[in-house]
C-alpha positions as CSV (number, residue, x, y, z in Angstrom):
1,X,35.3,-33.3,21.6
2,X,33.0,-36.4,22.4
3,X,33.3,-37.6,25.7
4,X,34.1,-41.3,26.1
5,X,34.0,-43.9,29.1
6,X,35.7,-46.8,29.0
7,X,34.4,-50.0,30.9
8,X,36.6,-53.5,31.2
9,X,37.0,-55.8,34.4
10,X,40.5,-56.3,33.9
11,X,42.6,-53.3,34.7
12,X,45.6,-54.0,32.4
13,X,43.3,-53.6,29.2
14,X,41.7,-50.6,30.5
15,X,45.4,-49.3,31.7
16,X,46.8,-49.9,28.4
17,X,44.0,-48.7,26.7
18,X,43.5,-45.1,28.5
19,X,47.6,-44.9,28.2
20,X,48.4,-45.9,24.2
21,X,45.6,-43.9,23.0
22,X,46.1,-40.3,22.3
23,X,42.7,-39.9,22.8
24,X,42.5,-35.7,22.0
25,X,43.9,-36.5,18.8
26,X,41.2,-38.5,17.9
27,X,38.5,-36.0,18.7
28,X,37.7,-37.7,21.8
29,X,37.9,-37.0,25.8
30,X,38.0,-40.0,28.0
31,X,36.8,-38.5,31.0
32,X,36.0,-42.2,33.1
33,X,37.1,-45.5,33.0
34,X,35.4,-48.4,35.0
35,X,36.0,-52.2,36.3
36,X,31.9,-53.5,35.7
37,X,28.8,-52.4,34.6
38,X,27.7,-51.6,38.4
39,X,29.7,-48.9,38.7
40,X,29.7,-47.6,35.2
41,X,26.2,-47.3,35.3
42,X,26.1,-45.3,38.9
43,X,28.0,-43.2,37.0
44,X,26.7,-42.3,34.0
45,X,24.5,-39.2,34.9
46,X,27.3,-37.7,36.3
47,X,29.6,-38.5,33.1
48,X,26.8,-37.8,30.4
49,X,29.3,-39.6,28.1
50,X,28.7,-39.5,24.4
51,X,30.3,-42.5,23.4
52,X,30.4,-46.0,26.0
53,X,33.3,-48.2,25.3
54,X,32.5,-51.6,27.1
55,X,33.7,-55.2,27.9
56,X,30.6,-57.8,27.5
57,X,31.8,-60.2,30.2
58,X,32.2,-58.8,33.2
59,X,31.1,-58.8,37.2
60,X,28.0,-57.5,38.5
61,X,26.4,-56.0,36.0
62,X,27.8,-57.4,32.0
63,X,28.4,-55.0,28.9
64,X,24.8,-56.2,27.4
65,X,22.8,-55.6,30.4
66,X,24.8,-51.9,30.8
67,X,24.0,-51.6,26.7
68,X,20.2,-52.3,27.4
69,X,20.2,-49.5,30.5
70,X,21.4,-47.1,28.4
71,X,19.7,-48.0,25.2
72,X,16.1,-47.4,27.4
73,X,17.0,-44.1,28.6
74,X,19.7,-42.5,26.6
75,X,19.2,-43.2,23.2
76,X,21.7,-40.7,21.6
77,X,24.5,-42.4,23.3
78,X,27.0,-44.6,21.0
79,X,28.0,-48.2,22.2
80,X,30.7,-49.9,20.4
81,X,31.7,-53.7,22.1
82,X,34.6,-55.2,23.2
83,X,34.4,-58.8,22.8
84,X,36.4,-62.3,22.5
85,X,35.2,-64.6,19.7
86,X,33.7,-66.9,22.4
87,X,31.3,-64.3,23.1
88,X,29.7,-64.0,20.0
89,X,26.4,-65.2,20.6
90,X,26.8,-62.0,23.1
91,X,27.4,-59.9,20.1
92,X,24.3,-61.3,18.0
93,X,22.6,-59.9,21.0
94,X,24.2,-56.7,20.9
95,X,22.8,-56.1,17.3
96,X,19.7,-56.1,19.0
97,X,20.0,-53.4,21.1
98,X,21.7,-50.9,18.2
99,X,25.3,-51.8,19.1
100,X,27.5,-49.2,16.6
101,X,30.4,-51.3,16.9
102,X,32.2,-54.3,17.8
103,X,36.4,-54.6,18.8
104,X,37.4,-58.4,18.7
105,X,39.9,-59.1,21.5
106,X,42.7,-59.6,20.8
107,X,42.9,-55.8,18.9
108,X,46.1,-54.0,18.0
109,X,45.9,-50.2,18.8
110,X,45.6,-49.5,15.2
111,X,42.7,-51.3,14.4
112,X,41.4,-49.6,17.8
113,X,42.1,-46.3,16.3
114,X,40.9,-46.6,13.4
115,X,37.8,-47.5,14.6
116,X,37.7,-44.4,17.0
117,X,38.3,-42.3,13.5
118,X,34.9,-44.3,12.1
119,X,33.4,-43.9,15.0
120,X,33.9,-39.7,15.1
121,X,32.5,-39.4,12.1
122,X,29.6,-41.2,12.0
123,X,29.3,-39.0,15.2
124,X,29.8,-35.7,13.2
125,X,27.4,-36.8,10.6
126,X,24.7,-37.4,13.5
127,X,25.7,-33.7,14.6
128,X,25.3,-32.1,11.4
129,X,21.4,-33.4,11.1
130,X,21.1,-33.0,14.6
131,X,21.9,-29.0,14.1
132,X,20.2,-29.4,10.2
133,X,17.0,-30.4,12.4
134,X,17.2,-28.2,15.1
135,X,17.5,-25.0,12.4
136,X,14.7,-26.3,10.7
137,X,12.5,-27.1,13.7
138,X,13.3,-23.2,14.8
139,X,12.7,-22.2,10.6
140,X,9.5,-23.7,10.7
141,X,8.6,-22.4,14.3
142,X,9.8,-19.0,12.8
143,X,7.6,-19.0,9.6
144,X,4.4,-20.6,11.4
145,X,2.6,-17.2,11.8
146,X,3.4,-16.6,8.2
147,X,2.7,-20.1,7.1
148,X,-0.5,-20.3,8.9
149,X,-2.0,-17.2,7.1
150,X,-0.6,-18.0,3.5
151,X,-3.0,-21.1,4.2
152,X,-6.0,-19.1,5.3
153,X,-5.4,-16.8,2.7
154,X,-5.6,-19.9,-0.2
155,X,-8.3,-20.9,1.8
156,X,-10.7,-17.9,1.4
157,X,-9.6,-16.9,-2.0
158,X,-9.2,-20.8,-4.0
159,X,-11.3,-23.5,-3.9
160,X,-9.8,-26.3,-0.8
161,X,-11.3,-29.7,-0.7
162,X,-13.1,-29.8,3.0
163,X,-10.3,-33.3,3.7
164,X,-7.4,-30.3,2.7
165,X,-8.4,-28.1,5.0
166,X,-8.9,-30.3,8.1
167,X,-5.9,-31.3,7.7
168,X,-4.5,-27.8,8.1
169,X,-6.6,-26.9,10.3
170,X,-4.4,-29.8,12.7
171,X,-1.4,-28.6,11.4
172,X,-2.1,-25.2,12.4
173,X,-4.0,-25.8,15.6
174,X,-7.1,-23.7,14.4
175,X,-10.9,-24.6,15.2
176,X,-14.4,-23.5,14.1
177,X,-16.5,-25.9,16.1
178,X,-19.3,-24.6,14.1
179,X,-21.6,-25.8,13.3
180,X,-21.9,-22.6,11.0
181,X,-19.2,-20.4,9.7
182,X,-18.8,-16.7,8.6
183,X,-16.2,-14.7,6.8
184,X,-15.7,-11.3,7.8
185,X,-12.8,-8.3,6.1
186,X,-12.1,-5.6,7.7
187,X,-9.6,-2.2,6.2
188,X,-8.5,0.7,7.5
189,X,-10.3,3.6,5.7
190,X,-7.2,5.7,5.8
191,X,-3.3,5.7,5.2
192,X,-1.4,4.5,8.3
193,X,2.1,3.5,9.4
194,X,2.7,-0.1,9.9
195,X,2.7,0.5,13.6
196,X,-0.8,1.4,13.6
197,X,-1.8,-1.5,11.8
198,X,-0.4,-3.4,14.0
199,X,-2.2,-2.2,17.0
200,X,-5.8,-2.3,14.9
201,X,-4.3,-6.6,14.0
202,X,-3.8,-6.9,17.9
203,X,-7.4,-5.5,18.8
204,X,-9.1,-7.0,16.1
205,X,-7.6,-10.6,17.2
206,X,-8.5,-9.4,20.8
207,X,-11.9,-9.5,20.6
208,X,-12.5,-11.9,17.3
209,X,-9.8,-14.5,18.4
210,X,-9.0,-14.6,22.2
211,X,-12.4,-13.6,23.3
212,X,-14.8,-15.5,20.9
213,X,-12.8,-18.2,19.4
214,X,-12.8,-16.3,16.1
215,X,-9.5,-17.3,13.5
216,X,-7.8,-13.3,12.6
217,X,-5.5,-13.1,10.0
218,X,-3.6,-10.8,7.2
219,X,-4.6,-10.8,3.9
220,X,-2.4,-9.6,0.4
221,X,-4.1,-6.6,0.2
222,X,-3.3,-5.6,4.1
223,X,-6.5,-5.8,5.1
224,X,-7.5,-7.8,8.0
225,X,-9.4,-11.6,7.3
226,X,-12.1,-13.2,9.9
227,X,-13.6,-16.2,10.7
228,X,-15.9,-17.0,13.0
229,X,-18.1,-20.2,14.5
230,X,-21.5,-20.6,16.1
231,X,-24.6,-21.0,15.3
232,X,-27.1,-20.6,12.2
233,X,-29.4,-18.4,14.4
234,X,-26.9,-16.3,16.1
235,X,-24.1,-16.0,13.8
236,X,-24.9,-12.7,11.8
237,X,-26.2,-11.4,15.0
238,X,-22.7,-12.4,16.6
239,X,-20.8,-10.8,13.9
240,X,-22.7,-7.6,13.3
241,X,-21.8,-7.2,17.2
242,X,-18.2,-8.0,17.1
243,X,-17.9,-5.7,14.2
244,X,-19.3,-3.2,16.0
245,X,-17.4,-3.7,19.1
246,X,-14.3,-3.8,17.0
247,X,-15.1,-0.6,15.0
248,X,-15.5,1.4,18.3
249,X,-12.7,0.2,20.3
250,X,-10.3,1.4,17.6
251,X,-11.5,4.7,17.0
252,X,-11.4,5.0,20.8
253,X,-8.3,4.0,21.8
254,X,-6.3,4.4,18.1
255,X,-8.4,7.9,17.0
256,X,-8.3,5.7,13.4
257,X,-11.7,4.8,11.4
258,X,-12.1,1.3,10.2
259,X,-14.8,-0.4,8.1
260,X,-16.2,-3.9,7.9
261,X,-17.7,-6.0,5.2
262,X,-19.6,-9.2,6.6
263,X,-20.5,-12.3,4.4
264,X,-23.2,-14.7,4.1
265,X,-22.9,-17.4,6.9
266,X,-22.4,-21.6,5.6
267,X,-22.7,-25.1,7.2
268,X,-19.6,-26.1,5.6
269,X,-16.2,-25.0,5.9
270,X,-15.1,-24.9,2.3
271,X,-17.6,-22.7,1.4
272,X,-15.6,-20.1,3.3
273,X,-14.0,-18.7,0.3
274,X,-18.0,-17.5,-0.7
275,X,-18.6,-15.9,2.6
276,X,-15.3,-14.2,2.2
277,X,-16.3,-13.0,-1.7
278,X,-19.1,-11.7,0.2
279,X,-17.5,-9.5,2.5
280,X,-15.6,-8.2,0.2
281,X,-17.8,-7.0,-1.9
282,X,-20.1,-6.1,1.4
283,X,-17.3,-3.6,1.8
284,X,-16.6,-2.4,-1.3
285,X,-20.0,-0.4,-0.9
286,X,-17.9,1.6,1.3
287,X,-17.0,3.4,-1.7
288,X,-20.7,5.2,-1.8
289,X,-21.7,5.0,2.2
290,X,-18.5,6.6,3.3
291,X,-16.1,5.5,6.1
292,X,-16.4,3.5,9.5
293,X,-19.2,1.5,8.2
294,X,-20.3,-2.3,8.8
295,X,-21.9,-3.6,5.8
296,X,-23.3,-6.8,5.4
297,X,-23.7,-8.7,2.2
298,X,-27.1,-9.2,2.8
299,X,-27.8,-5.1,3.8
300,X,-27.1,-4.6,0.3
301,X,-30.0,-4.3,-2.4
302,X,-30.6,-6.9,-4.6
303,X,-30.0,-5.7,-8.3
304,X,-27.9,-2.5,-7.5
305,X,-26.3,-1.3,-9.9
306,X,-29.2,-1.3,-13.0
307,X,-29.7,2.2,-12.5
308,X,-28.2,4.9,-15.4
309,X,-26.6,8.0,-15.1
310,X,-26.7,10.3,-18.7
311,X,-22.5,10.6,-18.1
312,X,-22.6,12.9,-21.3
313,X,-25.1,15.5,-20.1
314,X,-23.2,15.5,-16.8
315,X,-19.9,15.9,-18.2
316,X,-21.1,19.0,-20.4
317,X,-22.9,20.4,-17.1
318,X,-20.1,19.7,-15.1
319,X,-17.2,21.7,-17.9
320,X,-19.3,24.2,-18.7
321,X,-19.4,24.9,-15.0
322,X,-15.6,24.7,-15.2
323,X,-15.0,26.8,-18.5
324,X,-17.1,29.5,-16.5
325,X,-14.4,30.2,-14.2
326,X,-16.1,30.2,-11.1
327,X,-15.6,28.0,-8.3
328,X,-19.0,28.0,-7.0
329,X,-20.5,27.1,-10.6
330,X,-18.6,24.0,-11.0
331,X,-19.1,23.1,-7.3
332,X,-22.7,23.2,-7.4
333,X,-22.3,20.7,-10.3
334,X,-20.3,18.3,-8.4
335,X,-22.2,18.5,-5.9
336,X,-25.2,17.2,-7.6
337,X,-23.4,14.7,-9.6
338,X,-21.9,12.7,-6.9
339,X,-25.8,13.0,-5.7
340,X,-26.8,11.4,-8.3
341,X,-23.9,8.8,-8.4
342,X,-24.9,7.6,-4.7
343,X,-28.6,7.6,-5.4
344,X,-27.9,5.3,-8.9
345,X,-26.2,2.6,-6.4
346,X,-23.6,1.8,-8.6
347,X,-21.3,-0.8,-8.1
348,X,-17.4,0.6,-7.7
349,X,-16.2,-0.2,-11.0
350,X,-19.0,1.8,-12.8
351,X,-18.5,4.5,-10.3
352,X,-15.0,4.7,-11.5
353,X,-15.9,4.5,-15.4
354,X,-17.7,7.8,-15.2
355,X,-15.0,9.6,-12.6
356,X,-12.4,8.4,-15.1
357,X,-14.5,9.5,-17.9
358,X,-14.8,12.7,-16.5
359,X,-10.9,13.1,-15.8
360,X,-10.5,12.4,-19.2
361,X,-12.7,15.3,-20.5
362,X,-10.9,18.0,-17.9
363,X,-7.6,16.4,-19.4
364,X,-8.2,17.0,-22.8
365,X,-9.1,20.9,-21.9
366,X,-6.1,20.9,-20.3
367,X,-3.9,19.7,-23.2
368,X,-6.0,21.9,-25.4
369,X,-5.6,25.2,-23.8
370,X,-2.6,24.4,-22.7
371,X,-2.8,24.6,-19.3
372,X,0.9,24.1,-17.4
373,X,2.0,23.2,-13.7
374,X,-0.7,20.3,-13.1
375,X,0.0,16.3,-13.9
376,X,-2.4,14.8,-15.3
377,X,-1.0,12.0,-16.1
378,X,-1.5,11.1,-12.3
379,X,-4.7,11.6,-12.3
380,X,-6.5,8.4,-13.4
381,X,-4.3,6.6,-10.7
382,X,-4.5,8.5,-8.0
383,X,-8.2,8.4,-8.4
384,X,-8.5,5.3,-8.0
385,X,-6.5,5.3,-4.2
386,X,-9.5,6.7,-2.4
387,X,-11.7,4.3,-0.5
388,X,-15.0,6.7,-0.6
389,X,-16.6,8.9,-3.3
390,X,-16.7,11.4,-0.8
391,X,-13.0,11.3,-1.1
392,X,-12.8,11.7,-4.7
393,X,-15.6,14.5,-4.7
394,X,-13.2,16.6,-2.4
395,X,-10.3,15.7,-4.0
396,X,-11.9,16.7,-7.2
397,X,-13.0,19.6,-5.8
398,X,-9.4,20.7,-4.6
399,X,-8.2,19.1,-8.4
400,X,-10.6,21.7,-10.1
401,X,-9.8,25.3,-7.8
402,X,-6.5,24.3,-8.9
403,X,-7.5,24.3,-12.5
404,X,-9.6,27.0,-12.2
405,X,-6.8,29.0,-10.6
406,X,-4.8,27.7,-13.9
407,X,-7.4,29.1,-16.5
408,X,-7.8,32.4,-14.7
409,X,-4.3,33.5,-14.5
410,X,-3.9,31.8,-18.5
411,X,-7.2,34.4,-19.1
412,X,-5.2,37.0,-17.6
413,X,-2.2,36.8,-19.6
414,X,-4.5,35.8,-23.2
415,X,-6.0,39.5,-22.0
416,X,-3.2,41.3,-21.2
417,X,-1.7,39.5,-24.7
418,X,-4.6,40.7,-26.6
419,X,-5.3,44.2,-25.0
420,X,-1.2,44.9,-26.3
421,X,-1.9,43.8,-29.6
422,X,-5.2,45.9,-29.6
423,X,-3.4,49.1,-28.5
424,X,-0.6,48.1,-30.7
425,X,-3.4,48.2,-33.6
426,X,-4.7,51.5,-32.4
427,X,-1.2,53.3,-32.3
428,X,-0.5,52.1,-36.1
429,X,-4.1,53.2,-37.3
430,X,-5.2,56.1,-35.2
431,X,-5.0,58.2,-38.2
432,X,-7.8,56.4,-40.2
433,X,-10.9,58.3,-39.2
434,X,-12.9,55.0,-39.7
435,X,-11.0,53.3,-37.0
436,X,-13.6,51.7,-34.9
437,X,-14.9,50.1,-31.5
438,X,-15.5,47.2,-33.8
439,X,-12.7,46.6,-36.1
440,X,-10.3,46.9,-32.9
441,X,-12.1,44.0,-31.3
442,X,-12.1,42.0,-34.0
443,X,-8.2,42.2,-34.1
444,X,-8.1,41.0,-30.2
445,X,-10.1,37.7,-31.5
446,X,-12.8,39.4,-28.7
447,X,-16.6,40.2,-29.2
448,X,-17.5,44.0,-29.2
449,X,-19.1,44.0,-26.0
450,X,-16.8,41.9,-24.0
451,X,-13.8,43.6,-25.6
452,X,-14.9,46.8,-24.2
453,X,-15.7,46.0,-21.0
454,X,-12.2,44.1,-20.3
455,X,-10.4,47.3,-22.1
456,X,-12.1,49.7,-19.3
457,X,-11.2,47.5,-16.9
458,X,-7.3,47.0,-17.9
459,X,-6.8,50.4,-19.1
460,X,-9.1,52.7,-16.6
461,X,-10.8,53.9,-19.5
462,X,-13.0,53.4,-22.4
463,X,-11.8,52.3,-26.0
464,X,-13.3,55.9,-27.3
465,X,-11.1,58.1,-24.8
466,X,-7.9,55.3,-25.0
467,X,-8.3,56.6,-28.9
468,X,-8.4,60.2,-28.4
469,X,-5.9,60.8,-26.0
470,X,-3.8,58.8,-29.0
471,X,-4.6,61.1,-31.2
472,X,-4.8,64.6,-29.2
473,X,-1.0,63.5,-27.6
474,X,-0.2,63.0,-31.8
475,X,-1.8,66.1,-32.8
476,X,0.2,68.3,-30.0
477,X,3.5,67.2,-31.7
478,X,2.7,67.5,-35.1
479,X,1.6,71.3,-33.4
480,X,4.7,71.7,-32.0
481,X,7.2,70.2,-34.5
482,X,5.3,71.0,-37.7
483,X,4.1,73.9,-39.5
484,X,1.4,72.2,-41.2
485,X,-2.6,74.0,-40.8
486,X,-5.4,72.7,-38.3
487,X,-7.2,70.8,-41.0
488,X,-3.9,69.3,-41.8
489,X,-3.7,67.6,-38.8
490,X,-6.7,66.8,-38.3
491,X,-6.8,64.7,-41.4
492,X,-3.2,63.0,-39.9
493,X,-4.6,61.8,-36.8
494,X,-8.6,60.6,-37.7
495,X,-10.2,63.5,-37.8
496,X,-12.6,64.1,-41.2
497,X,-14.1,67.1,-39.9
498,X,-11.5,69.7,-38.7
499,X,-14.2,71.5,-36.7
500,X,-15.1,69.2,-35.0
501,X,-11.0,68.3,-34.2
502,X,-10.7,71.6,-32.8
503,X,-13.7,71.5,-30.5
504,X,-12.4,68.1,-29.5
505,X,-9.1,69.6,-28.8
506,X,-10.2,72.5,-26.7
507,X,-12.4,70.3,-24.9
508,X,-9.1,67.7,-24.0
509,X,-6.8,70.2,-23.8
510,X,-8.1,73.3,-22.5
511,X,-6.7,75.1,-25.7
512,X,-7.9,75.8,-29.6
513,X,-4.5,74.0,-31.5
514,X,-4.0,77.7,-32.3
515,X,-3.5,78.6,-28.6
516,X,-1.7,75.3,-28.0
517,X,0.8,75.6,-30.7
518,X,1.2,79.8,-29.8
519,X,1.9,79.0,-26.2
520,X,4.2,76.0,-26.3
521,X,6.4,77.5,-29.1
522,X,5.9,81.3,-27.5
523,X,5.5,80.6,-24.2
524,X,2.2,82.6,-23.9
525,X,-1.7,82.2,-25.4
C-alpha cells in the first residue's frame, strides 16, 4: 500500500474526501490529512508519505510552495493538485516543479478515483524499475570481481587500444601510476584443491596488491596474472623480489611449491599483453629447470632451442635397454637422455615431440608383443599433464618397471609355453637315436645355448639327463611288460648301440635290464 496525505484548508473537502474514498481498495493508505501547507510540511518526516494530495490556495504555507519543499528534498514523492480553474496560472507553475497530476475542483468521486487507479500504477511501474535497478545494481556489484578480471584477462592476452583501457581502468578502480609496467604469471607446480588456491590468490594479492600497489588476478588457465608499476630502473629488481618473497611465503605457511615467470618491463600500458607473453613463456622453462623457480624472460638464453638431439639413436638405446629386461639398463638410459634433453635447451614443445616419439615406439612393442593390463592409449595425454621433465622422467621410469614387469612375466609364460612343447617333442621322439640338443631347440623357436640353459633352470636338469631318464623310465616298462631282448629295446627307446644301453642302464638304474626285468617280475636279482 502507498501511503497518502491529504492537504485542503477547508475541512468539508478534506472530510468528504477521507470519508467517500475507500482508500484500501484503491491500494492506498491515508494515514494524515492537513488544513495548510504549515502543518503538512512539519509533518512530513514523520509521515514519509508516498503520495501528497494538496489544495494550491491555501493559508500559511500554499500547495506550490509545499510542492517546491518537497520536490528539493524528496524527490521520489508523487504530487498530484487540487485546483479551481481560477488557479491555473498556479497549475502552469506546478508543471514546473514535476506535478504528476492535476484534480479540477469541482470533481465527482469518480473522476477522483479514477485518478487514484492512474496514479497506483504509474506508482507500480516506478516500483518495478526501482527493484529492476536495485537487482541490477547488486548483479553488477556481484559480478565486479569477475568482470574486472575477464577485462585484465582481454587485456594481457588481445590487443586494447591504450583510450580502452583507461577507460576500464576507471570503471574498475585500478592504477599503475607507472611510469613503467611489468607482467608477471605465477602456477602452482602441483595438483591442489581449490581451497588451496585460494589461500596462494590471497597471499599473492597480499604482498603484490595491498602492499605494493600491484593489480592480482585469475587467469583461464588458473594460474595467477600480475601487474606491477614503478620505475624503469627498479622494476625487474622490484619484481624479481616480490617473486621471491611470494615464492617463500607459500611454501612456508601453505608447505605448497609455486613457480614464477617474469616479463620484459614497458612505458606503455598496452604493451602489457607482451610483458605477459613474456612471462609465460619465462615460465614455461619450468618444464627443464624443475619446480619453485622464478624465471625471467630475459634469464633465458637467446636462441635456445637450435640445439639437436639424434631422437633415433636414443630411442634404439633407450628400447634395447628396455627389451633387455632389466631395470637398471633402461634406467641408465633415461637417465642420460633426459641429460641430454636439458643440456639441448629445448623449448617445451620439442621436448614433448621426442617424449611422445618415444611413447610411441614403447607403444608399438607393446601392441606387438602383446603386452596386456597397461593403457596406452593414456599415455600421450597424460604426458603432457606434468609441469617438469623431471616429472615425466620418473613417471616414465615408474611407466617402464611396469612394462618391464609386463615382459618378464609374458617371458615366463612364452618359456614355460615352449619348454612344454619341447618336452612334449622329446616324449613323441625319444626313440629316434638321432634326437638331439639341437633339433629340440629348434622346435622351442630358441637358440642351442640359450635353450639349454633356460631347460636346466626350469626342469633342475640338463636336456641330456631330461632325455634319458625318458628313455630309462620307457625301457623299464617295455622290461616289465614285454618279452622283447635287450637290443630290442634298446633300438625302441634311442639307443643304436645296445652296449652301450646296458651300461647306461646299470649306471641309472643300479641294475643290468637283465637284473631289472629278473627282480621286478621275480622279486629277486
Amino acid at each position: 500500500m502507498y501511503r497518502v496525505i491529504l492537504v485542503d484548508d477547508e475541512e468539508e473537502v478534506r472530510e468528504s474526501i477521507r470519508m467517500k474514498v475507500d482508500w484500501s481498495a484503491c491500494g492506498f493508505d491515508l494515514v494524515g490529512t492537513f488544513e495548510d501547507g504549515k502543518d503538512a510540511w512539519e509533518s512530513f518526516e514523520q509521515m514519509r508519505p508516498d503520495v501528497v494530495i494538496t489544495d494550491i490556495s491555501m493559508p500559511y504555507m500554499d500547495g506550490l510552495a509545499l510542492a517546491g519543499k518537497i520536490v528539493d528534498r524528496y524527490r521520489d514523492v508523487t504530487i498530484v493538485i487540487i485546483t479551481g480553474y481560477d488557479d491555473f496560472e498556479y497549475a502552469q507553475q506546478a508543471v514546473k516543479l514535476k506535478v504528476q497530476d492535476f484534480i479540477l475542483k469541482p470533481f465527482n468521486y469518480g473522476e477522483f478515483v479514477a485518478m487514484l487507479g492512474k496514479l497506483k500504477g504509474q506508482l507500480d511501474e516506478h516500483q518495478a524499475r526501482i527493484e529492476d535497478l536495485t537487482r541490477l545494481r547488486s548483479q553488477l556489484h556481484e559480478s565486479f570481481p569477475l568482470l574486472k578480471e575477464q577485462f585484465l584477462e582481454r587485456m594481457v592476452t588481445t590487443e586494447l587500444s591504450e583510450e580502452e583501457i583507461k577507460h576500464k581502468f576507471i570503471l574498475f578502480r585500478l592504477t599503475l601510476p607507472g611510469p613503467s609496467a611489468i607482467a608477471l604469471t605465477l602456477d602452482i607446480d602441483e595438483p591442489v584443491s581449490e581451497l588451496l588456491r585460494f589461500a596462494v590468490f590471497n597471499i599473492v594479492q597480499e604482498i603484490f596488491e595491498q602492499e605494493n600497489g600491484g593489480i592480482v588476478f585469475r587467469t583461464k588457465d588458473e594460474r595467477i596474472g600480475i601487474l606491477l608499476s614503478g620505475t624503469a630502473q627498479s622494476i625487474c629488481t622490484e619484481a624479481q623480489k616480490l617473486a621471491q618473497q611470494t615464492v617463500e611465503a607459500i611454501e612456508k605457511y601453505i608447505k605448497i611449491c609455486v613457480s614464477v615467470g617474469i616479463g620484459r618491463p614497458y612505458d606503455a600500458i598496452a604493451r602489457m599483453a607482451e610483458s605477459h607473453a613474456g612471462a609465460t613463456a619465462a615460465l614455461e622453462y619450468r618444464f627443464l629447470a624443475g619446480r619453485s623457480k622464478i624465471i625471467s624472460i630475459e634469464d633465458i638464453a637467446h636462441g635456445r632451442g637450435g640445439s639437436q638431439v639424434n631422437q633415433s639413436a636414443w630411442e634404439r638405446r633407450l628400447m634395447s635397454a628396455l627389451k633387455s629386461g632389466r631395470p637398471s639398463d633402461f634406467n641408465v638410459e633415461l637417465e642420460a637422455w633426459i641429460a641430454e634433453l636439458k643440456a639441448a635447451e629445448l623449448i617445451r614443445s620439442r621436448l614433448y615431440f621426442h617424449i611422445q616419439s618415444l611413447l610411441i615406439a614403447i607403444i608399438q612393442m607393446c601392441e606387438a608383443s602383446g603386452y596386456d593390463g597397461l593403457e596406452p592409449a593414456d599415455w600421450l595425454g597424460q604426458a603432457l599433464t606434468y609441469k617438469t621433465l623431471d616429472e615425466v622422467k620418473t613417471w616414465l621410469g615408474t611407466l617402464c618397471e611396469q612394462l618391464l614387469e609386463q615382459i618378464y612375466r609374458k617371458r615366463e609364460q612364452d618359456a614355460d609355453d615352449l619348454l612344454r612343447r619341447a618336452e612334449a617333442y622329446i616324449l613323441d621322439h625319444f626313440a629316434d637315436e638321432n634326437l638331439s640338443l639341437s633339433e629340440v631347440s629348434q622346435q622351442a623357436y630358441m637358440s642351442m645355448n640359450y635353450f639349454s640353459a633356460l631347460f636346466k633352470q626350469k626342469k633342475g636338469q640338463s636336456f641330456i639327463d631330461f632325455l634319458t631318464t625318458v628313455r630309462m623310465e620307457q625301457a623299464k616298462e617295455l622290461l616289465v611288460s614285454t618279452a622283447l631282448k635287450t637290443y630290442e629295446i634298446a633300438s625302441q627307446v634311442g639307443y643304436g648301440d645296445p652296449q652301450y644301453f646296458s651300461v647306461t642302464f646299470k649306471r641309472r638304474c643300479g641294475l643290468t635290464p637283465k637284473e631289472y626285468r629278473a627282480y621286478v617280475r621275480e622279486g629277486r636279482p
